[in-house]
ZASE-883795 format. One record per residue (C-alpha): residue number from 1; residue in one letter; chain; x, y, z. Coordinates in pm, 1 decimal. Example, Ala and Ser with C-alpha at 12.3 -4.5 7.8 and 13.67 -1.06 7.14 Angstrom:
BEGIN
+-----+-----+-------+----------+----------+----------+
|   n | res | chain |       xx |       yy |       zz |
+-----+-----+-------+----------+----------+----------+
|   1 |   A |     A |   1230.0 |   -450.0 |    780.0 |
|   2 |   S |     A |   1367.0 |   -106.0 |    714.0 |
+-----+-----+-------+----------+----------+----------+
//
This chain:
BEGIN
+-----+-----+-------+----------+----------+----------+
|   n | res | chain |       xx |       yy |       zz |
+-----+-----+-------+----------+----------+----------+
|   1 |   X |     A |    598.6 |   2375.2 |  -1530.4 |
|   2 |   X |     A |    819.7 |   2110.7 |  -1331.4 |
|   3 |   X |     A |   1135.1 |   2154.9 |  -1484.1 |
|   4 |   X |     A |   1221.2 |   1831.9 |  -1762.4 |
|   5 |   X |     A |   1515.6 |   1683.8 |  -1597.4 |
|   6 |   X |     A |   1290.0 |   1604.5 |  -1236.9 |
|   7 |   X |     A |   1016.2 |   1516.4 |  -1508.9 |
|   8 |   X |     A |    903.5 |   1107.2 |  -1503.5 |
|   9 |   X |     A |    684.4 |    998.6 |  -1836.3 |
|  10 |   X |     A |    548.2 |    669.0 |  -1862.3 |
|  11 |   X |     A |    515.4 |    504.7 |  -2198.1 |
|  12 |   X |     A |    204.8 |    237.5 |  -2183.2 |
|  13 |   X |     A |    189.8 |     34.2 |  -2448.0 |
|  14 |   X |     A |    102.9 |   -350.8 |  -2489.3 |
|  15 |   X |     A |   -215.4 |   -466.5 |  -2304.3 |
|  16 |   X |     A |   -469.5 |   -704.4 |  -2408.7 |
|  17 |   X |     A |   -505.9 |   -597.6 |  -2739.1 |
|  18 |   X |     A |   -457.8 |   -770.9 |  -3046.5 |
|  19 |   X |     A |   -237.1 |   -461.7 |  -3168.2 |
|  20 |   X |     A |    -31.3 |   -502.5 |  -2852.6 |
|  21 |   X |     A |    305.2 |   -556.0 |  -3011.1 |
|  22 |   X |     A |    248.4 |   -285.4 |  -3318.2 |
|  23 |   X |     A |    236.7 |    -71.1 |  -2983.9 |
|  24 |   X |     A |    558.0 |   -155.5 |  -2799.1 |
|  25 |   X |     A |    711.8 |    -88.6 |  -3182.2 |
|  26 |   X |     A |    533.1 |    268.9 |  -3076.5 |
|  27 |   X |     A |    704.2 |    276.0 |  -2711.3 |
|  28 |   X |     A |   1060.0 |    215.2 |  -2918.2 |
|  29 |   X |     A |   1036.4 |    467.8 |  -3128.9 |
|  30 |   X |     A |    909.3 |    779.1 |  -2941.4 |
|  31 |   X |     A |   1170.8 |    657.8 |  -2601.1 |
|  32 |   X |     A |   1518.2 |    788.7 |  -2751.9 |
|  33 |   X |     A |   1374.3 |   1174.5 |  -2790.4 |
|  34 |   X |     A |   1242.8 |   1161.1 |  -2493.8 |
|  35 |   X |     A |   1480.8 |   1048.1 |  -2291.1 |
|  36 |   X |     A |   1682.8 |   1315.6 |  -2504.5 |
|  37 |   X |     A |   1441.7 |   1585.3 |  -2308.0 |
|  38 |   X |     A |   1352.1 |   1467.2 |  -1996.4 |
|  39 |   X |     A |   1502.6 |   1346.9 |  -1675.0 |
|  40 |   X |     A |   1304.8 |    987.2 |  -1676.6 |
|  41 |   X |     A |   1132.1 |    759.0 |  -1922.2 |
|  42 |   X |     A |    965.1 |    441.4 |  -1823.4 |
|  43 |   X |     A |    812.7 |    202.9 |  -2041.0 |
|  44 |   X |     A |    495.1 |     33.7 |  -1858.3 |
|  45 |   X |     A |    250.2 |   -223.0 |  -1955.9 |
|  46 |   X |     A |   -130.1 |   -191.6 |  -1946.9 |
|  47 |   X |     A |   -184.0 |   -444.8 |  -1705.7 |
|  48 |   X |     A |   -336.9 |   -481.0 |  -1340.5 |
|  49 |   X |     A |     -1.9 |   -360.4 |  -1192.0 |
|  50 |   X |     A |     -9.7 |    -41.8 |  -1404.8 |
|  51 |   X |     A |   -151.8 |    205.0 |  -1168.4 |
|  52 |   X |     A |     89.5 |     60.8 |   -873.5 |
|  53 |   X |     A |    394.6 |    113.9 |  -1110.5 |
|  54 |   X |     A |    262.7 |    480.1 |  -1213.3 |
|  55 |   X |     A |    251.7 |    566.9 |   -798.0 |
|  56 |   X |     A |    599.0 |    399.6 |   -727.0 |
|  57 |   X |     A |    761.2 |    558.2 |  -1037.0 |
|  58 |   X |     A |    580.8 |    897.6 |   -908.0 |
|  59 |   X |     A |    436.7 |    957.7 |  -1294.1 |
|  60 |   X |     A |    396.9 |   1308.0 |  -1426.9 |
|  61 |   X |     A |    256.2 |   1225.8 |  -1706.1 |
|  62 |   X |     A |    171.2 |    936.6 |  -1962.5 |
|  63 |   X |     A |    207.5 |    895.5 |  -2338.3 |
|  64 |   X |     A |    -21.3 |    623.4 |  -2393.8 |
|  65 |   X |     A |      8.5 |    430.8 |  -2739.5 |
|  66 |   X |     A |   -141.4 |    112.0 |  -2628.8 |
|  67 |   X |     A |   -357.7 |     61.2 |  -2915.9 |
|  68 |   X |     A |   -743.3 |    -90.9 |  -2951.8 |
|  69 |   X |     A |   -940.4 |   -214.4 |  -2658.8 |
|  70 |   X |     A |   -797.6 |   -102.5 |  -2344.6 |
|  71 |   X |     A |   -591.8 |    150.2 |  -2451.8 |
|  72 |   X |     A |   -785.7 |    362.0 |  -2690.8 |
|  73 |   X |     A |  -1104.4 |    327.1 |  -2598.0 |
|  74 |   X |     A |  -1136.5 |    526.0 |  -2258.4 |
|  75 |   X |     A |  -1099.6 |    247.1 |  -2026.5 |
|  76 |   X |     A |   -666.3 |    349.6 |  -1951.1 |
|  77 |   X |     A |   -812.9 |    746.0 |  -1983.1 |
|  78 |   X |     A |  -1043.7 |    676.5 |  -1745.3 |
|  79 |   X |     A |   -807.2 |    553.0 |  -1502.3 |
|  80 |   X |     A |   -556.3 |    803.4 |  -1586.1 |
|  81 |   X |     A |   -863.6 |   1068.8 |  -1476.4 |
|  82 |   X |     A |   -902.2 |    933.5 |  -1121.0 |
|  83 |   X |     A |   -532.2 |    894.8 |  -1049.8 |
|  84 |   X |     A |   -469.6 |   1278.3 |  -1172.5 |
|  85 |   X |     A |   -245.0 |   1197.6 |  -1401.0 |
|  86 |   X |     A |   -201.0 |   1396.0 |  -1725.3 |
|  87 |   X |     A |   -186.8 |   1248.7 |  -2047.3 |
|  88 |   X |     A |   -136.1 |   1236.0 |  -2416.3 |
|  89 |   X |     A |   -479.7 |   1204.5 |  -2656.6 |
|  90 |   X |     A |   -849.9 |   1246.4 |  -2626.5 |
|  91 |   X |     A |  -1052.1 |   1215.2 |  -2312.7 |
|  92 |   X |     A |  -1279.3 |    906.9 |  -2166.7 |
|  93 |   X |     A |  -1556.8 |   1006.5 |  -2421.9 |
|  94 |   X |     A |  -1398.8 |   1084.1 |  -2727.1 |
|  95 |   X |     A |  -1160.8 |    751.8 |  -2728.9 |
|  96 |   X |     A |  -1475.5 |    537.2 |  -2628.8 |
|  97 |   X |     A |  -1677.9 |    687.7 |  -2928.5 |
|  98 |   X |     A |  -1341.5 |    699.6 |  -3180.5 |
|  99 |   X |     A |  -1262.2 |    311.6 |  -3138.1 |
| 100 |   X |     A |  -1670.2 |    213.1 |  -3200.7 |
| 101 |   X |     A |  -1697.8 |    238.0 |  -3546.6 |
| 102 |   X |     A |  -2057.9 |    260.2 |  -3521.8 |
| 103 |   X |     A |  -2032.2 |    526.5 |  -3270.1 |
| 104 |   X |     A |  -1842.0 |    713.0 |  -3464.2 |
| 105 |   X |     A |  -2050.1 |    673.2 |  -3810.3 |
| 106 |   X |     A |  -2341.9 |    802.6 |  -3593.5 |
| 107 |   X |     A |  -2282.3 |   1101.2 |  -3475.4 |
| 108 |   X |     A |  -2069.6 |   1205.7 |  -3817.2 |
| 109 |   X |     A |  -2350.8 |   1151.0 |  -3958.0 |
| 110 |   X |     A |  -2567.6 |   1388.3 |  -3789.8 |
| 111 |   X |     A |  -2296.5 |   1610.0 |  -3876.0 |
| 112 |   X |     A |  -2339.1 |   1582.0 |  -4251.7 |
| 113 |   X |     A |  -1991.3 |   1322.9 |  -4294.1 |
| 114 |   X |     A |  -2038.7 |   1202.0 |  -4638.0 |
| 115 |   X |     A |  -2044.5 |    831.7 |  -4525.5 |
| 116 |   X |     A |  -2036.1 |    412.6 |  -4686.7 |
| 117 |   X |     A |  -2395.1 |    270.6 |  -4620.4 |
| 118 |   X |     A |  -2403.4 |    -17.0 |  -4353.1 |
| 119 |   X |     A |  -2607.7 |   -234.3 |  -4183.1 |
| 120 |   X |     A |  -2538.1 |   -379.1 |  -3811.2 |
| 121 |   X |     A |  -2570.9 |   -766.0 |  -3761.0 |
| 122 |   X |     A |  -2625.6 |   -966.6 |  -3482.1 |
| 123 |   X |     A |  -2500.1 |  -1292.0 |  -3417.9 |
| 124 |   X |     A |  -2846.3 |  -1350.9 |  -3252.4 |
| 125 |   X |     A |  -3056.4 |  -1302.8 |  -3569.4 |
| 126 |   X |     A |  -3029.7 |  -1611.2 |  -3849.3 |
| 127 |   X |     A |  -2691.8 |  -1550.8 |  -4087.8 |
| 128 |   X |     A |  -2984.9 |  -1612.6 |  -4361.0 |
| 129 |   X |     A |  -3168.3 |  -1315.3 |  -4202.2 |
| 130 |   X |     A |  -2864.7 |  -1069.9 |  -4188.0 |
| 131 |   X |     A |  -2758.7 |  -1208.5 |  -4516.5 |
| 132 |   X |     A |  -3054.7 |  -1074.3 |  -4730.6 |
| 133 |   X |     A |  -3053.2 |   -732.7 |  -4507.9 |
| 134 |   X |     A |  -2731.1 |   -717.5 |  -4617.0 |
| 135 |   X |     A |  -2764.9 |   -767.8 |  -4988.4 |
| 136 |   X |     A |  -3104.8 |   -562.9 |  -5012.8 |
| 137 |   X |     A |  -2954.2 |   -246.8 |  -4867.7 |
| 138 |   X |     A |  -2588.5 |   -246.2 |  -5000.4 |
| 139 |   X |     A |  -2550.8 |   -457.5 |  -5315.4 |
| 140 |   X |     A |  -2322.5 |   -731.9 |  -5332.3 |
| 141 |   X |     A |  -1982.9 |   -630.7 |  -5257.7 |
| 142 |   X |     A |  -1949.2 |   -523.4 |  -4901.3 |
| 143 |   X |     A |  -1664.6 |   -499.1 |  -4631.2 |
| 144 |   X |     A |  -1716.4 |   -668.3 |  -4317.2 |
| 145 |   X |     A |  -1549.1 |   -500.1 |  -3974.1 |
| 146 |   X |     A |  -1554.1 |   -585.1 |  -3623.6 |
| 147 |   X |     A |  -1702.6 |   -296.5 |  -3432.6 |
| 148 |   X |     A |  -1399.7 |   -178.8 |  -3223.1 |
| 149 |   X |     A |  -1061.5 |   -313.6 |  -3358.4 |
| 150 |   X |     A |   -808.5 |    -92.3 |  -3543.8 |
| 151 |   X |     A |   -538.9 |   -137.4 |  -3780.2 |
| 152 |   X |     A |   -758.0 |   -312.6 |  -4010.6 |
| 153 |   X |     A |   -799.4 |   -636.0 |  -3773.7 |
| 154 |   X |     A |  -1098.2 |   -851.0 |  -3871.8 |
| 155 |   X |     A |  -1177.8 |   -717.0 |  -4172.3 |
| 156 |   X |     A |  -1312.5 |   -921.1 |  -4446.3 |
| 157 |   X |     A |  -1461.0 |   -886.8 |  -4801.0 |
| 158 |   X |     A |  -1736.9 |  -1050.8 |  -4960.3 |
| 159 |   X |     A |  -1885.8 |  -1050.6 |  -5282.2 |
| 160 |   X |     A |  -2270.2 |  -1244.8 |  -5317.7 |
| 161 |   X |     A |  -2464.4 |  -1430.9 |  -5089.7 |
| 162 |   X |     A |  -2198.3 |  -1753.1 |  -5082.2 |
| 163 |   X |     A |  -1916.2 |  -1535.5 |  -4970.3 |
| 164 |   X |     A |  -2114.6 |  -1314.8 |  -4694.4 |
| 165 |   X |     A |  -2241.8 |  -1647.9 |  -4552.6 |
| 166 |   X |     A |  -1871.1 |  -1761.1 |  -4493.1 |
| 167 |   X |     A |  -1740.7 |  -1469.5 |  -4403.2 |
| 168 |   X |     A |  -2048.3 |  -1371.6 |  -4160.7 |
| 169 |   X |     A |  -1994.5 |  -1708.0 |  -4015.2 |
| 170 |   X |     A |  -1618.8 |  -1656.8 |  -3958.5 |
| 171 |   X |     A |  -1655.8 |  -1276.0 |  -3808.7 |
| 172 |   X |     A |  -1908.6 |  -1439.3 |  -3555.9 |
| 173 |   X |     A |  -1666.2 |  -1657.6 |  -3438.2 |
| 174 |   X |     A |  -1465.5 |  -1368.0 |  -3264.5 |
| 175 |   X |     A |  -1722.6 |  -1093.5 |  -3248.0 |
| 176 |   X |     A |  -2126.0 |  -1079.8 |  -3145.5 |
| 177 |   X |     A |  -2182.6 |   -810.9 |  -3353.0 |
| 178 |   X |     A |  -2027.4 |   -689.2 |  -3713.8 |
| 179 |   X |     A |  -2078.6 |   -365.0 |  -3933.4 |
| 180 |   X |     A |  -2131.9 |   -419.2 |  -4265.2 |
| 181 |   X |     A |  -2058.1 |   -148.9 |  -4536.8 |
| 182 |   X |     A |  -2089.0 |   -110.0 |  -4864.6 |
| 183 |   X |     A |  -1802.5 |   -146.7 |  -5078.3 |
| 184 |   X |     A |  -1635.5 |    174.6 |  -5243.9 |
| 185 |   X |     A |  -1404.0 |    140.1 |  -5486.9 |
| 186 |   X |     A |  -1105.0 |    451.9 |  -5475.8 |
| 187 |   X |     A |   -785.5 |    553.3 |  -5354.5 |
| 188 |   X |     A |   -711.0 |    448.1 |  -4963.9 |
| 189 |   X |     A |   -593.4 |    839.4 |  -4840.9 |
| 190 |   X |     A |   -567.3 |    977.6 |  -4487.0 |
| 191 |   X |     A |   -551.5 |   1320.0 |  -4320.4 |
| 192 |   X |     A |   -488.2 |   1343.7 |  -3943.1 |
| 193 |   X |     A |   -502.3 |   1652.9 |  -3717.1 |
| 194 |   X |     A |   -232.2 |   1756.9 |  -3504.2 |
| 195 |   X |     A |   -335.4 |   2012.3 |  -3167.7 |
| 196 |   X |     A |    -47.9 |   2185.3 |  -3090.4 |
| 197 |   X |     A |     33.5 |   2568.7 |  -3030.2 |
| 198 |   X |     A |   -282.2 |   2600.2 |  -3266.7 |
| 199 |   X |     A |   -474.6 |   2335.0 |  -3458.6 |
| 200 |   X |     A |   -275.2 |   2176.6 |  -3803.2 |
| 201 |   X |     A |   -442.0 |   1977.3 |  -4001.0 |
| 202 |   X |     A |   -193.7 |   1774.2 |  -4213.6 |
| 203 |   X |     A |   -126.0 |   1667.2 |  -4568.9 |
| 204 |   X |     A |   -344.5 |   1454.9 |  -4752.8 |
| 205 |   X |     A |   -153.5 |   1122.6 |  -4766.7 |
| 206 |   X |     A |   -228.2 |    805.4 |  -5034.1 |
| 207 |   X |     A |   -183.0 |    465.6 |  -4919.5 |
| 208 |   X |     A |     -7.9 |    252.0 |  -5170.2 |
| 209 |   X |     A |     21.4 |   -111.3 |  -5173.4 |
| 210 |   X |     A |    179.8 |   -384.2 |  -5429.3 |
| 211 |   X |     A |    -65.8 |   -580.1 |  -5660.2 |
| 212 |   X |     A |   -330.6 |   -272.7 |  -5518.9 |
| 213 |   X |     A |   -379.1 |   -500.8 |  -5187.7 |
| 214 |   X |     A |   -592.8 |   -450.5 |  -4921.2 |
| 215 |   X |     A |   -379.8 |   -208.5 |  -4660.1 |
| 216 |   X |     A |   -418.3 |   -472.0 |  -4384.1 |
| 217 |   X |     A |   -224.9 |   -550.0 |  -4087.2 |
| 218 |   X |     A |     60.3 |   -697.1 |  -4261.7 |
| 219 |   X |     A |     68.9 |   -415.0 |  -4493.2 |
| 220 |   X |     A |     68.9 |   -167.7 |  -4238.4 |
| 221 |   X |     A |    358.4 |   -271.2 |  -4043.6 |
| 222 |   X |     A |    605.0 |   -454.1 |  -4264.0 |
| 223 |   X |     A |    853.9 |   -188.6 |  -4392.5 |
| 224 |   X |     A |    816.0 |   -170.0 |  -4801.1 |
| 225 |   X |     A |    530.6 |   -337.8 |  -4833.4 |
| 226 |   X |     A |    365.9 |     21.8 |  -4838.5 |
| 227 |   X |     A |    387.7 |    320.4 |  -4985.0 |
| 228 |   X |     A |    303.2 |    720.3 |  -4844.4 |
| 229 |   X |     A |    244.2 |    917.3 |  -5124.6 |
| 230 |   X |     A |    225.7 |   1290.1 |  -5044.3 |
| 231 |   X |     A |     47.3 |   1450.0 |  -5195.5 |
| 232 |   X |     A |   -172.9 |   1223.9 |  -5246.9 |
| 233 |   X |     A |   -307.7 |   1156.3 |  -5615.8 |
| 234 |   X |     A |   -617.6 |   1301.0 |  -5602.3 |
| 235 |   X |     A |   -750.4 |   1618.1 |  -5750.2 |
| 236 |   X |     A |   -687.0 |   1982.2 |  -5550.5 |
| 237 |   X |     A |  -1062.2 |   1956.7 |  -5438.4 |
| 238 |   X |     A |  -1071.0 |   1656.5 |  -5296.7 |
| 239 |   X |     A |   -766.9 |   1714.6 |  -5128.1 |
| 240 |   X |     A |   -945.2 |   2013.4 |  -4935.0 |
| 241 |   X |     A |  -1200.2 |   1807.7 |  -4882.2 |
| 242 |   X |     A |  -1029.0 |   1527.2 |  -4712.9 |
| 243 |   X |     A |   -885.4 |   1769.2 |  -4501.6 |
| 244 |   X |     A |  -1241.1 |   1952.6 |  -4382.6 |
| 245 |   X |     A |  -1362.1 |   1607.6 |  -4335.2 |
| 246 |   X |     A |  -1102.8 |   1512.6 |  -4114.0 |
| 247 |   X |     A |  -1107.6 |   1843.2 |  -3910.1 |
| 248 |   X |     A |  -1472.1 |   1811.4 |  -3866.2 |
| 249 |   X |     A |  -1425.1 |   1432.9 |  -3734.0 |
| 250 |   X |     A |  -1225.1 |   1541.8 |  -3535.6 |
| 251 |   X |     A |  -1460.7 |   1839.9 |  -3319.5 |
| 252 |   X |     A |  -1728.5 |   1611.5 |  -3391.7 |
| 253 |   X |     A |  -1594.5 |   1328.7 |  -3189.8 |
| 254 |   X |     A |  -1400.7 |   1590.2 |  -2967.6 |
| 255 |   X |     A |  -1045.0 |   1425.1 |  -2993.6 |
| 256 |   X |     A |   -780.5 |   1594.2 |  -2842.1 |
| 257 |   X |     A |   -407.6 |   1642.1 |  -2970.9 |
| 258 |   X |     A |   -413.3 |   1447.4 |  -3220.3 |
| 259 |   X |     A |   -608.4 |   1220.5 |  -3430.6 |
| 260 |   X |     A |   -643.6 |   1063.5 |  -3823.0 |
| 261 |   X |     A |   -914.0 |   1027.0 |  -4038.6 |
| 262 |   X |     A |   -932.2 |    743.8 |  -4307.9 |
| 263 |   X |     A |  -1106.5 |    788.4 |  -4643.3 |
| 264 |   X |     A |  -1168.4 |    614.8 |  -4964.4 |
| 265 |   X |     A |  -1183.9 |    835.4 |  -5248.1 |
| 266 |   X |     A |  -1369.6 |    762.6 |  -5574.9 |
| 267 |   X |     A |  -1226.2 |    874.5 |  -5924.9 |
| 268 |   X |     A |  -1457.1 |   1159.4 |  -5939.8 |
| 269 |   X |     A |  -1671.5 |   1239.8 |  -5649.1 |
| 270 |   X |     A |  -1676.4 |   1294.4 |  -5281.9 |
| 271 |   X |     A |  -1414.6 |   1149.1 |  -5025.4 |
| 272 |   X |     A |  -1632.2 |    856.7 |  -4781.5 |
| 273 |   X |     A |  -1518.9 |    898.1 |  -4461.3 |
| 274 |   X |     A |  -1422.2 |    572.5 |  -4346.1 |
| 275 |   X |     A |  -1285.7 |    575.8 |  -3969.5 |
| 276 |   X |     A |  -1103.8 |    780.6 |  -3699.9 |
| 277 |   X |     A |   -817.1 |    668.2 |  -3527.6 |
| 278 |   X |     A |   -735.1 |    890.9 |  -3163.4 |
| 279 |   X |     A |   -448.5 |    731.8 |  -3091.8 |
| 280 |   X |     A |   -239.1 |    680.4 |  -3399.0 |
| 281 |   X |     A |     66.6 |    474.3 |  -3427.5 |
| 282 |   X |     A |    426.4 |    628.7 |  -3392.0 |
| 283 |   X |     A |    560.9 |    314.9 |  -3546.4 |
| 284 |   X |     A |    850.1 |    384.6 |  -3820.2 |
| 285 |   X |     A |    550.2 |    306.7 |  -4084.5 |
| 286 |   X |     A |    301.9 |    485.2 |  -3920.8 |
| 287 |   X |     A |    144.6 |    746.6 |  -4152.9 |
| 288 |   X |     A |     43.7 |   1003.7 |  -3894.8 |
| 289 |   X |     A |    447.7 |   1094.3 |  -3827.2 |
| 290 |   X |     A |    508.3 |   1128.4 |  -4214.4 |
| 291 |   X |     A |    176.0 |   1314.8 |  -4226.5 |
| 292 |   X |     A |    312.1 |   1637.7 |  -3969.3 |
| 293 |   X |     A |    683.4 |   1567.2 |  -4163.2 |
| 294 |   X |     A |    577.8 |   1717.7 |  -4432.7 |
| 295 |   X |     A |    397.7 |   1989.3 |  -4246.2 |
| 296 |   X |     A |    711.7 |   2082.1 |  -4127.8 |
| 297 |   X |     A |    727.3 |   1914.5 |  -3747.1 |
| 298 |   X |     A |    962.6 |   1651.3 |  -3725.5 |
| 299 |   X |     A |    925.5 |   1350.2 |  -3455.7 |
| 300 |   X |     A |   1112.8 |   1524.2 |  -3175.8 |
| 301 |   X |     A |    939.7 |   1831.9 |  -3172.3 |
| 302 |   X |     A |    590.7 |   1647.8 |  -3231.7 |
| 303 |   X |     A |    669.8 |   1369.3 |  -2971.9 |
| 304 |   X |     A |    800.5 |   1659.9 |  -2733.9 |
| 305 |   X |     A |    540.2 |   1939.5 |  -2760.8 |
| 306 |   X |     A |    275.9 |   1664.7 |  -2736.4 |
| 307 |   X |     A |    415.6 |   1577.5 |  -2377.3 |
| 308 |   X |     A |    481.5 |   1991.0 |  -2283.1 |
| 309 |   X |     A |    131.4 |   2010.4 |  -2334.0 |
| 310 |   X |     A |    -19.7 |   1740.4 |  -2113.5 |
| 311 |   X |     A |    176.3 |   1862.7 |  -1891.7 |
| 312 |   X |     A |     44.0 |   2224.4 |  -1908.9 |
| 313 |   X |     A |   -278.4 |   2065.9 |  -1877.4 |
| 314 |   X |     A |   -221.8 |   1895.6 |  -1606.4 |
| 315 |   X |     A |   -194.9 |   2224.1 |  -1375.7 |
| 316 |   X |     A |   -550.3 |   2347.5 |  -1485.4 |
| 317 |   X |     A |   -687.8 |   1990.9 |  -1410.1 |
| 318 |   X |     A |  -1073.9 |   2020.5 |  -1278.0 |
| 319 |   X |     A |  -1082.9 |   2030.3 |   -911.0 |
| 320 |   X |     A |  -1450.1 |   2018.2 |   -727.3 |
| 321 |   X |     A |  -1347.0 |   2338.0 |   -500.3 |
| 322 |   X |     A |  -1332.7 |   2593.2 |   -749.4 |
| 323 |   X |     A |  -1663.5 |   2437.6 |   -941.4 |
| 324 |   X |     A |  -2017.0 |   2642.1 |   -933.2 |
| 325 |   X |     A |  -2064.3 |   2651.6 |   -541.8 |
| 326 |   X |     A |  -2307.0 |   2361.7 |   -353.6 |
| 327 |   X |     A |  -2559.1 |   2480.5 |    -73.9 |
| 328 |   X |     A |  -2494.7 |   2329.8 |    264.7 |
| 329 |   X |     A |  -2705.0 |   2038.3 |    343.6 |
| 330 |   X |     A |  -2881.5 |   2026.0 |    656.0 |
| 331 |   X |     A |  -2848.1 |   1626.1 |    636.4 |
| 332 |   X |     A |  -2871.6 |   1584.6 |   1082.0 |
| 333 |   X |     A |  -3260.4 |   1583.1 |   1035.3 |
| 334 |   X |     A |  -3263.8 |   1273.4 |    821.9 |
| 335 |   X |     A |  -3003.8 |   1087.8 |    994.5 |
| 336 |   X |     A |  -3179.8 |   1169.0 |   1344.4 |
| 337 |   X |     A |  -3537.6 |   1026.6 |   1197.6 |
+-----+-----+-------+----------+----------+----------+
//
C-alpha cells in the first residue's frame, strides 16, 4: 500500500441534492482524523469539474458522503469506476437499488424481509383513481415517500380520503411517482452494518424524539432535538431480529462497507423493515457513528480503516487482461467485403 503521508483522499460531498449541506456537515467531521493520518485531504464538490479536480489533485482514493441523488445512487460510483479510482461504500448497483425505495422493497421481499404494504402511484393516473387504490389496499392511515430521497425528505402522512387527496396533490408537485405504505405504529430503531476486518453488525439503536415527533429532517440534524437510545427499548428478540434483518438487507442489496437499516417495531410482533441507507451520514447526530461506538470502534479508527480498505481494494481492481481469455477475431474478411 502507498505509504499515508504521499496518500491524497478526496472528500465529495454537496451536489445537487436536497441533503447537500447535511453532507458538507459529513466532509467536516470525518476531515480532522484524516488529515491526522494521511499526507493530503481535499474536500471536493460533486459537480461537472469533479473529475478534472480528482486528476489535478492526483486522487487515491475518495470518501464520498454526498448524500441522495447523485451521490448515493451510483451515478458518482459509476464515475469513480471508469476513472479507477477507489472508493468508500457500495458499488454502481447496490447504491442505485439502496436509494429506490421501491427497488429495494422488491427484491427484500423476495428474500422473505418482513415488509409495510404499499402501493405505487402515478401522477398520470386520476388522484381519485390512486386515492381509492390506496385506501382499499392499506386502510386509512398511510405514509407517503418520494421514491429516491433520504433523510426523511418528502415524506408526508395522511389519514382518510381528504388528507391523501392533499397530500397526493402536494407530493406530485415535486415527484411523478410516490410510494405509498401503510402506516405502522412502533418504536423508530435502526441497525447498520459495518465491513471491516470481518463483518459487524451493530447495536440496535431507538430513535427518540420530543412530543413522539416524526424523526424528520429537522429532527435528524438539529443537536437535542433527538435522542439515541442504546439499547434500544425493545425486547431481546426483537433486538436479534433487527439485527438479522439488517444483515440480510444488506447481502441482499449487496452494499459494501457499510450500510443502515431502518425499522419500525410494533409492541409485540415482528420488526417492518422500512429502508436502507448505503451511505450513511457521519454528521455529529448521525446514528450510524454512535451505532459502531458502542461496538467498540470509535470515529478515527472507523473513518480510517474504512479508507485503508478502499485502498487495498484498489490494487485488486478488475483489469480486462487477466479476465477469462477472448479468441482472436479474424475481423480483415468483413472489413475487406
Amino acid at each position: 500500500m502507498k505509504d499515508k503521508k504521499n496518500t491524497t483522499i478526496a472528500i465529495v460531498c454537496g451536489g445537487p441534492s436536497p441533503e447537500a449541506r447535511v453532507s458538507r456537515l459529513s466532509a467536516g467531521r470525518i476531515t480532522p482524523p484524516l488529515e491526522k493520518h494521511y499526507g493530503n485531504v481535499v474536500t471536493l464538490e460533486l459537480d461537472a469539474a469533479l473529475p478534472a479536480n480528482l486528476l489535478t489533485h492526483q486522487v487515491d482514493v475518495v470518501f464520498p458522503v454526498a448524500h441522495g441523488p447523485m451521490g448515493e445512487d451510483g451515478c458518482l460510483q459509476g464515475m469513480l469506476e471508469v476513472m479507477g479510482i477507489p472508493y468508500i461504500g457500495s458499488g454502481v448497483l447496490a447504491s442505485a437499488c439502496a436509494l429506490d425505495k421501491v427497488a429495494t422493497k422488491r427484491i427484500l421481499h423476495h428474500g422473505g424481509v418482513p415488509l409495510a404494504k404499499d402501493c405505487l402511484v402515478s401522477s398520470a393516473e386520476p388522484i381519485k383513481t390512486s386515492v381509492e387504490k390506496c385506501l382499499d389496499t392499506l386502510g386509512e392511515r398511510v405514509v407517503i415517500k418520494p421514491f429516491a430521497q433520504g433523510s426523511g425528505i418528502g415524506v408526508q402522512f395522511a389519514e382518510g380520503k381528504k388528507e391523501l387527496i392533499e397530500r397526493l396533490t402536494e407530493g406530485f408537485e415535486k415527484d411523478h411517482l410516490l410510494l405509498i405504505e401503510e402506516f405502522i405504529q412502533g418504536r423508530e430503531v435502526t441497525a447498520g452494518i459495518l465491513d471491516l476486518e470481518r463483518t459487524h453488525v451493530l447495536p440496535v439503536i431507538e430513535i427518540i424524539t420530543p412530543n413522539n415527533a416524526w424523526y424528520d429532517y429537522t429532527h435528524r440534524y438539529t443537536p437535542g432535538l433527538s435522542e439515541h437510545i442504546i439499547p434500544a427499548g425493545i425486547s431481546d428478540q426483537q433486538k436479534q431480529r433487527v439485527q438479522e434483518i439488517a444483515l440480510q438487507a444488506h447481502q441482499l442489496i449487496r452494499c459494501r462497507d457499510i450500510s443502515r437499516s431502518d425499522f419500525i417495531v410494533p409492541e409485540n410482533g415482528e420488526p417492518i423493515f422500512s429502508e436502507i441507507n448505503n451511505l450513511p451520514g457521519m454528521t455529529p447526530t448521525s446514528l450510524f457513528p454512535d451505532g459502531a461506538k458502542h461496538a467498540g470502534i470509535e470515529f478515527e479508527k472507523l473513518i480510517c480503516g474504512l479508507v485503508d480498505q478502499a485502498l487495498e481494494r484498489g490494487k485488486n481492481s478488475f483489469s480486462g487482461d487477466n479476465y477469462w481469455p477472448i479468441p482472436e477475431l479474424n475481423l480483415s474478411a468483413h472489413l475487406d467485403s
